[in-house]
N, C-alpha and C positions, 0 to 999 in steps of 0.2 A: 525451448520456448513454449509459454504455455497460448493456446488459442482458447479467442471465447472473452477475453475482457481487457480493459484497460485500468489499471489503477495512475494514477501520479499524484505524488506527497511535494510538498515547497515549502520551504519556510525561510522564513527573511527576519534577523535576530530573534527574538521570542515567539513569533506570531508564526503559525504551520498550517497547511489545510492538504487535507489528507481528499481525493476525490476518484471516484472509479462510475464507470458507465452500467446501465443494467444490463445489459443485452446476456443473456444465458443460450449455448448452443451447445444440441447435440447431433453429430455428426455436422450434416447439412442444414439442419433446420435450426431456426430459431422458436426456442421453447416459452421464454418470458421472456416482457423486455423489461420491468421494475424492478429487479434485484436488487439488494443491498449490499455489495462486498467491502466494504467500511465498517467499521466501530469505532467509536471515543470511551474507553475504559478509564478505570481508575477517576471517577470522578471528571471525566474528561480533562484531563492532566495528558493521557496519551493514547493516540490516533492509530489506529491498524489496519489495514488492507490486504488482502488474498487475488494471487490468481493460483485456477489451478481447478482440481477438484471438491465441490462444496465442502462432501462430508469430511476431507481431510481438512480443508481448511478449517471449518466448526472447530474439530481435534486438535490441533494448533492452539488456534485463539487459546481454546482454554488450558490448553498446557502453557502460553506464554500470559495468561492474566494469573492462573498459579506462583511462575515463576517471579510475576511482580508482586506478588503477598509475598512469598517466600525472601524477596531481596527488599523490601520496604517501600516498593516503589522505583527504585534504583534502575531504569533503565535500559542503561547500557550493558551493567550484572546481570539481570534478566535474560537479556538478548544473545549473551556468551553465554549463556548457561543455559539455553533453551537449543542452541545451534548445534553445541557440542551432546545435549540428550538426543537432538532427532538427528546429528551423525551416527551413532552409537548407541542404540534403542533399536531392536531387531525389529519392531512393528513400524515405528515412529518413522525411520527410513524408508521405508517402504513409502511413503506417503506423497501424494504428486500436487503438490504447491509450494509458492513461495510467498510471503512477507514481507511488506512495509511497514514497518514502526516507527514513530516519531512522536517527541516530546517537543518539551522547548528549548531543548539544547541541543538534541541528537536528531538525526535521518536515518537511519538504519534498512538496511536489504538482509532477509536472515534466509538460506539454503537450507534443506536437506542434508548438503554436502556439508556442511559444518561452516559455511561463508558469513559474516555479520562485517558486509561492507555498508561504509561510511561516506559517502560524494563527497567529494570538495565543494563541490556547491549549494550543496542542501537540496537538489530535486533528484527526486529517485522518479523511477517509473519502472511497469512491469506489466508484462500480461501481449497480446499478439500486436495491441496498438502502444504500446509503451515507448519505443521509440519517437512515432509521431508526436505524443504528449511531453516528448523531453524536449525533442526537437524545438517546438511550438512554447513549451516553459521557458527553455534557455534564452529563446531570441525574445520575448515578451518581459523576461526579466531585464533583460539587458539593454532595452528600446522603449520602456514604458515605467512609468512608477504605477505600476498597479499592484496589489495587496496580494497577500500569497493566494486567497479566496479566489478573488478573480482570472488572476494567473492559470490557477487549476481548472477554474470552467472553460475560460475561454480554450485552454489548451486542448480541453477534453473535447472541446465540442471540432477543435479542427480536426485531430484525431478520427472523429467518426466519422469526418467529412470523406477520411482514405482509408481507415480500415472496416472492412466485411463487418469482423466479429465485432466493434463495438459500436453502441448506438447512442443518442443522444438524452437517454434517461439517466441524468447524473445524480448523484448524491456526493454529498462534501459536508467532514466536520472539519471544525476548526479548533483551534488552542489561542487564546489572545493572551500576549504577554502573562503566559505562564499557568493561564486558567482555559 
C-alpha cells in the first residue's frame, strides 16, 4: 500500500469525479500540502489519479495518455495495454504507483503487476487513506442522492478526518454525461 495520499474516483451512470487530497509526505514530514494528483485528459473525456511516487506517476500518465492516442481514445484498450507494458517493460516495473482511470463508462485500477480491475460498483479508491474514502463513498452512495462530485469530497474530507497521510486540500475533476 502506498502512504502519502488519497485518491477516490465515483461514478453514477455517465457522470464520474475523480478526487485526491494534497498532503505530500516525506518520511515523517509533511513537505506540501496543495498538490495536484488528478488529471482530466483527452479533452476531459478521462479522469486519472496516482498514488505512489510523483516522478513515476508523471511516467505513467504519459505512457497511458500515449496509449490513448495510440487506441483512439478507447479506454479500456489503453488500460490493458498499458498494464500489460509496465508488467513487462524492464524499467516500467520497476516503478512505485498505482492508477485510477475513469471515463463515462469505465472505473479502472491499473497495477504494475499487470492488474486493470473493474469495481462493481464504480468507486475505486487508492493510496494510505483509500479505504476510509471507499468506506465513506459506499455508505453516502447508498444513504444519499448526492452527485458522484459531492460523494468524492465529502468522502475525501472524512478520510482526512482519520488518516495522517491525507489532508483536506482537495482537488476533483469531473466528466458530466460523457464530457
Amino acid at each position: 500500500m502506498f502512504k502519502g495520499t488519497t485518491i477516490l474516483g465515483v461514478r453514477i451512470g455517465k457522470k464520474a469525479a475523480l478526487g485526491g487530497d494534497g498532503q505530500v509526505t516525506f518520511g515523517d514530514t509533511v513537505v506540501k500540502h496543495g498538490a495536484c494528483k488528478i488529471r482530466a485528459i483527452r479533452e476531459k473525456s478521462v479522469l486519472a489519479g496516482f498514488a505512489g511516487s510523483t516522478a513515476d506517476a508523471m511516467t505513467l500518465f504519459s505512457k497511458f495518455e500515449g496509449k490513448l492516442d495510440e487506441f483512439n481514445g478507447n479506454m479500456m484498450k489503453a488500460a490493458v495495454e498499458m498494464a500489460r507494458d509496465w508488467r513487462s517493460d524492464k524499467i516500467l516495473r520497476h516503478l512505485e504507483a498505482l492508477l485510477v482511470v475513469m471515463d463515462s463508462k469505465h472505473s479502472l485500477l491499473l497495477s504494475g503487476k499487470g492488474d486493470v480491475v473493474e469495481p462493481d460498483d464504480d468507486i475505486l479508491a487508492i493510496g494510505s487513506g483509500g479505504s476510509y474514502a471507499l468506506a465513506a463513498a459506499r455508505a453516502l452512495r447508498s444513504n444519499t442522492r448526492l452527485d458522484p462530485e459531492s460523494i468524492v469530497r465529502e468522502s475525501l474530507k472524512i478520510a482526512a478526518g482519520i488518516c495522517i497521510y491525507t489532508n483536506e486540500s482537495i482537488s476533483i475533476e469531473t466528466i458530466r454525461d460523457g464530457k
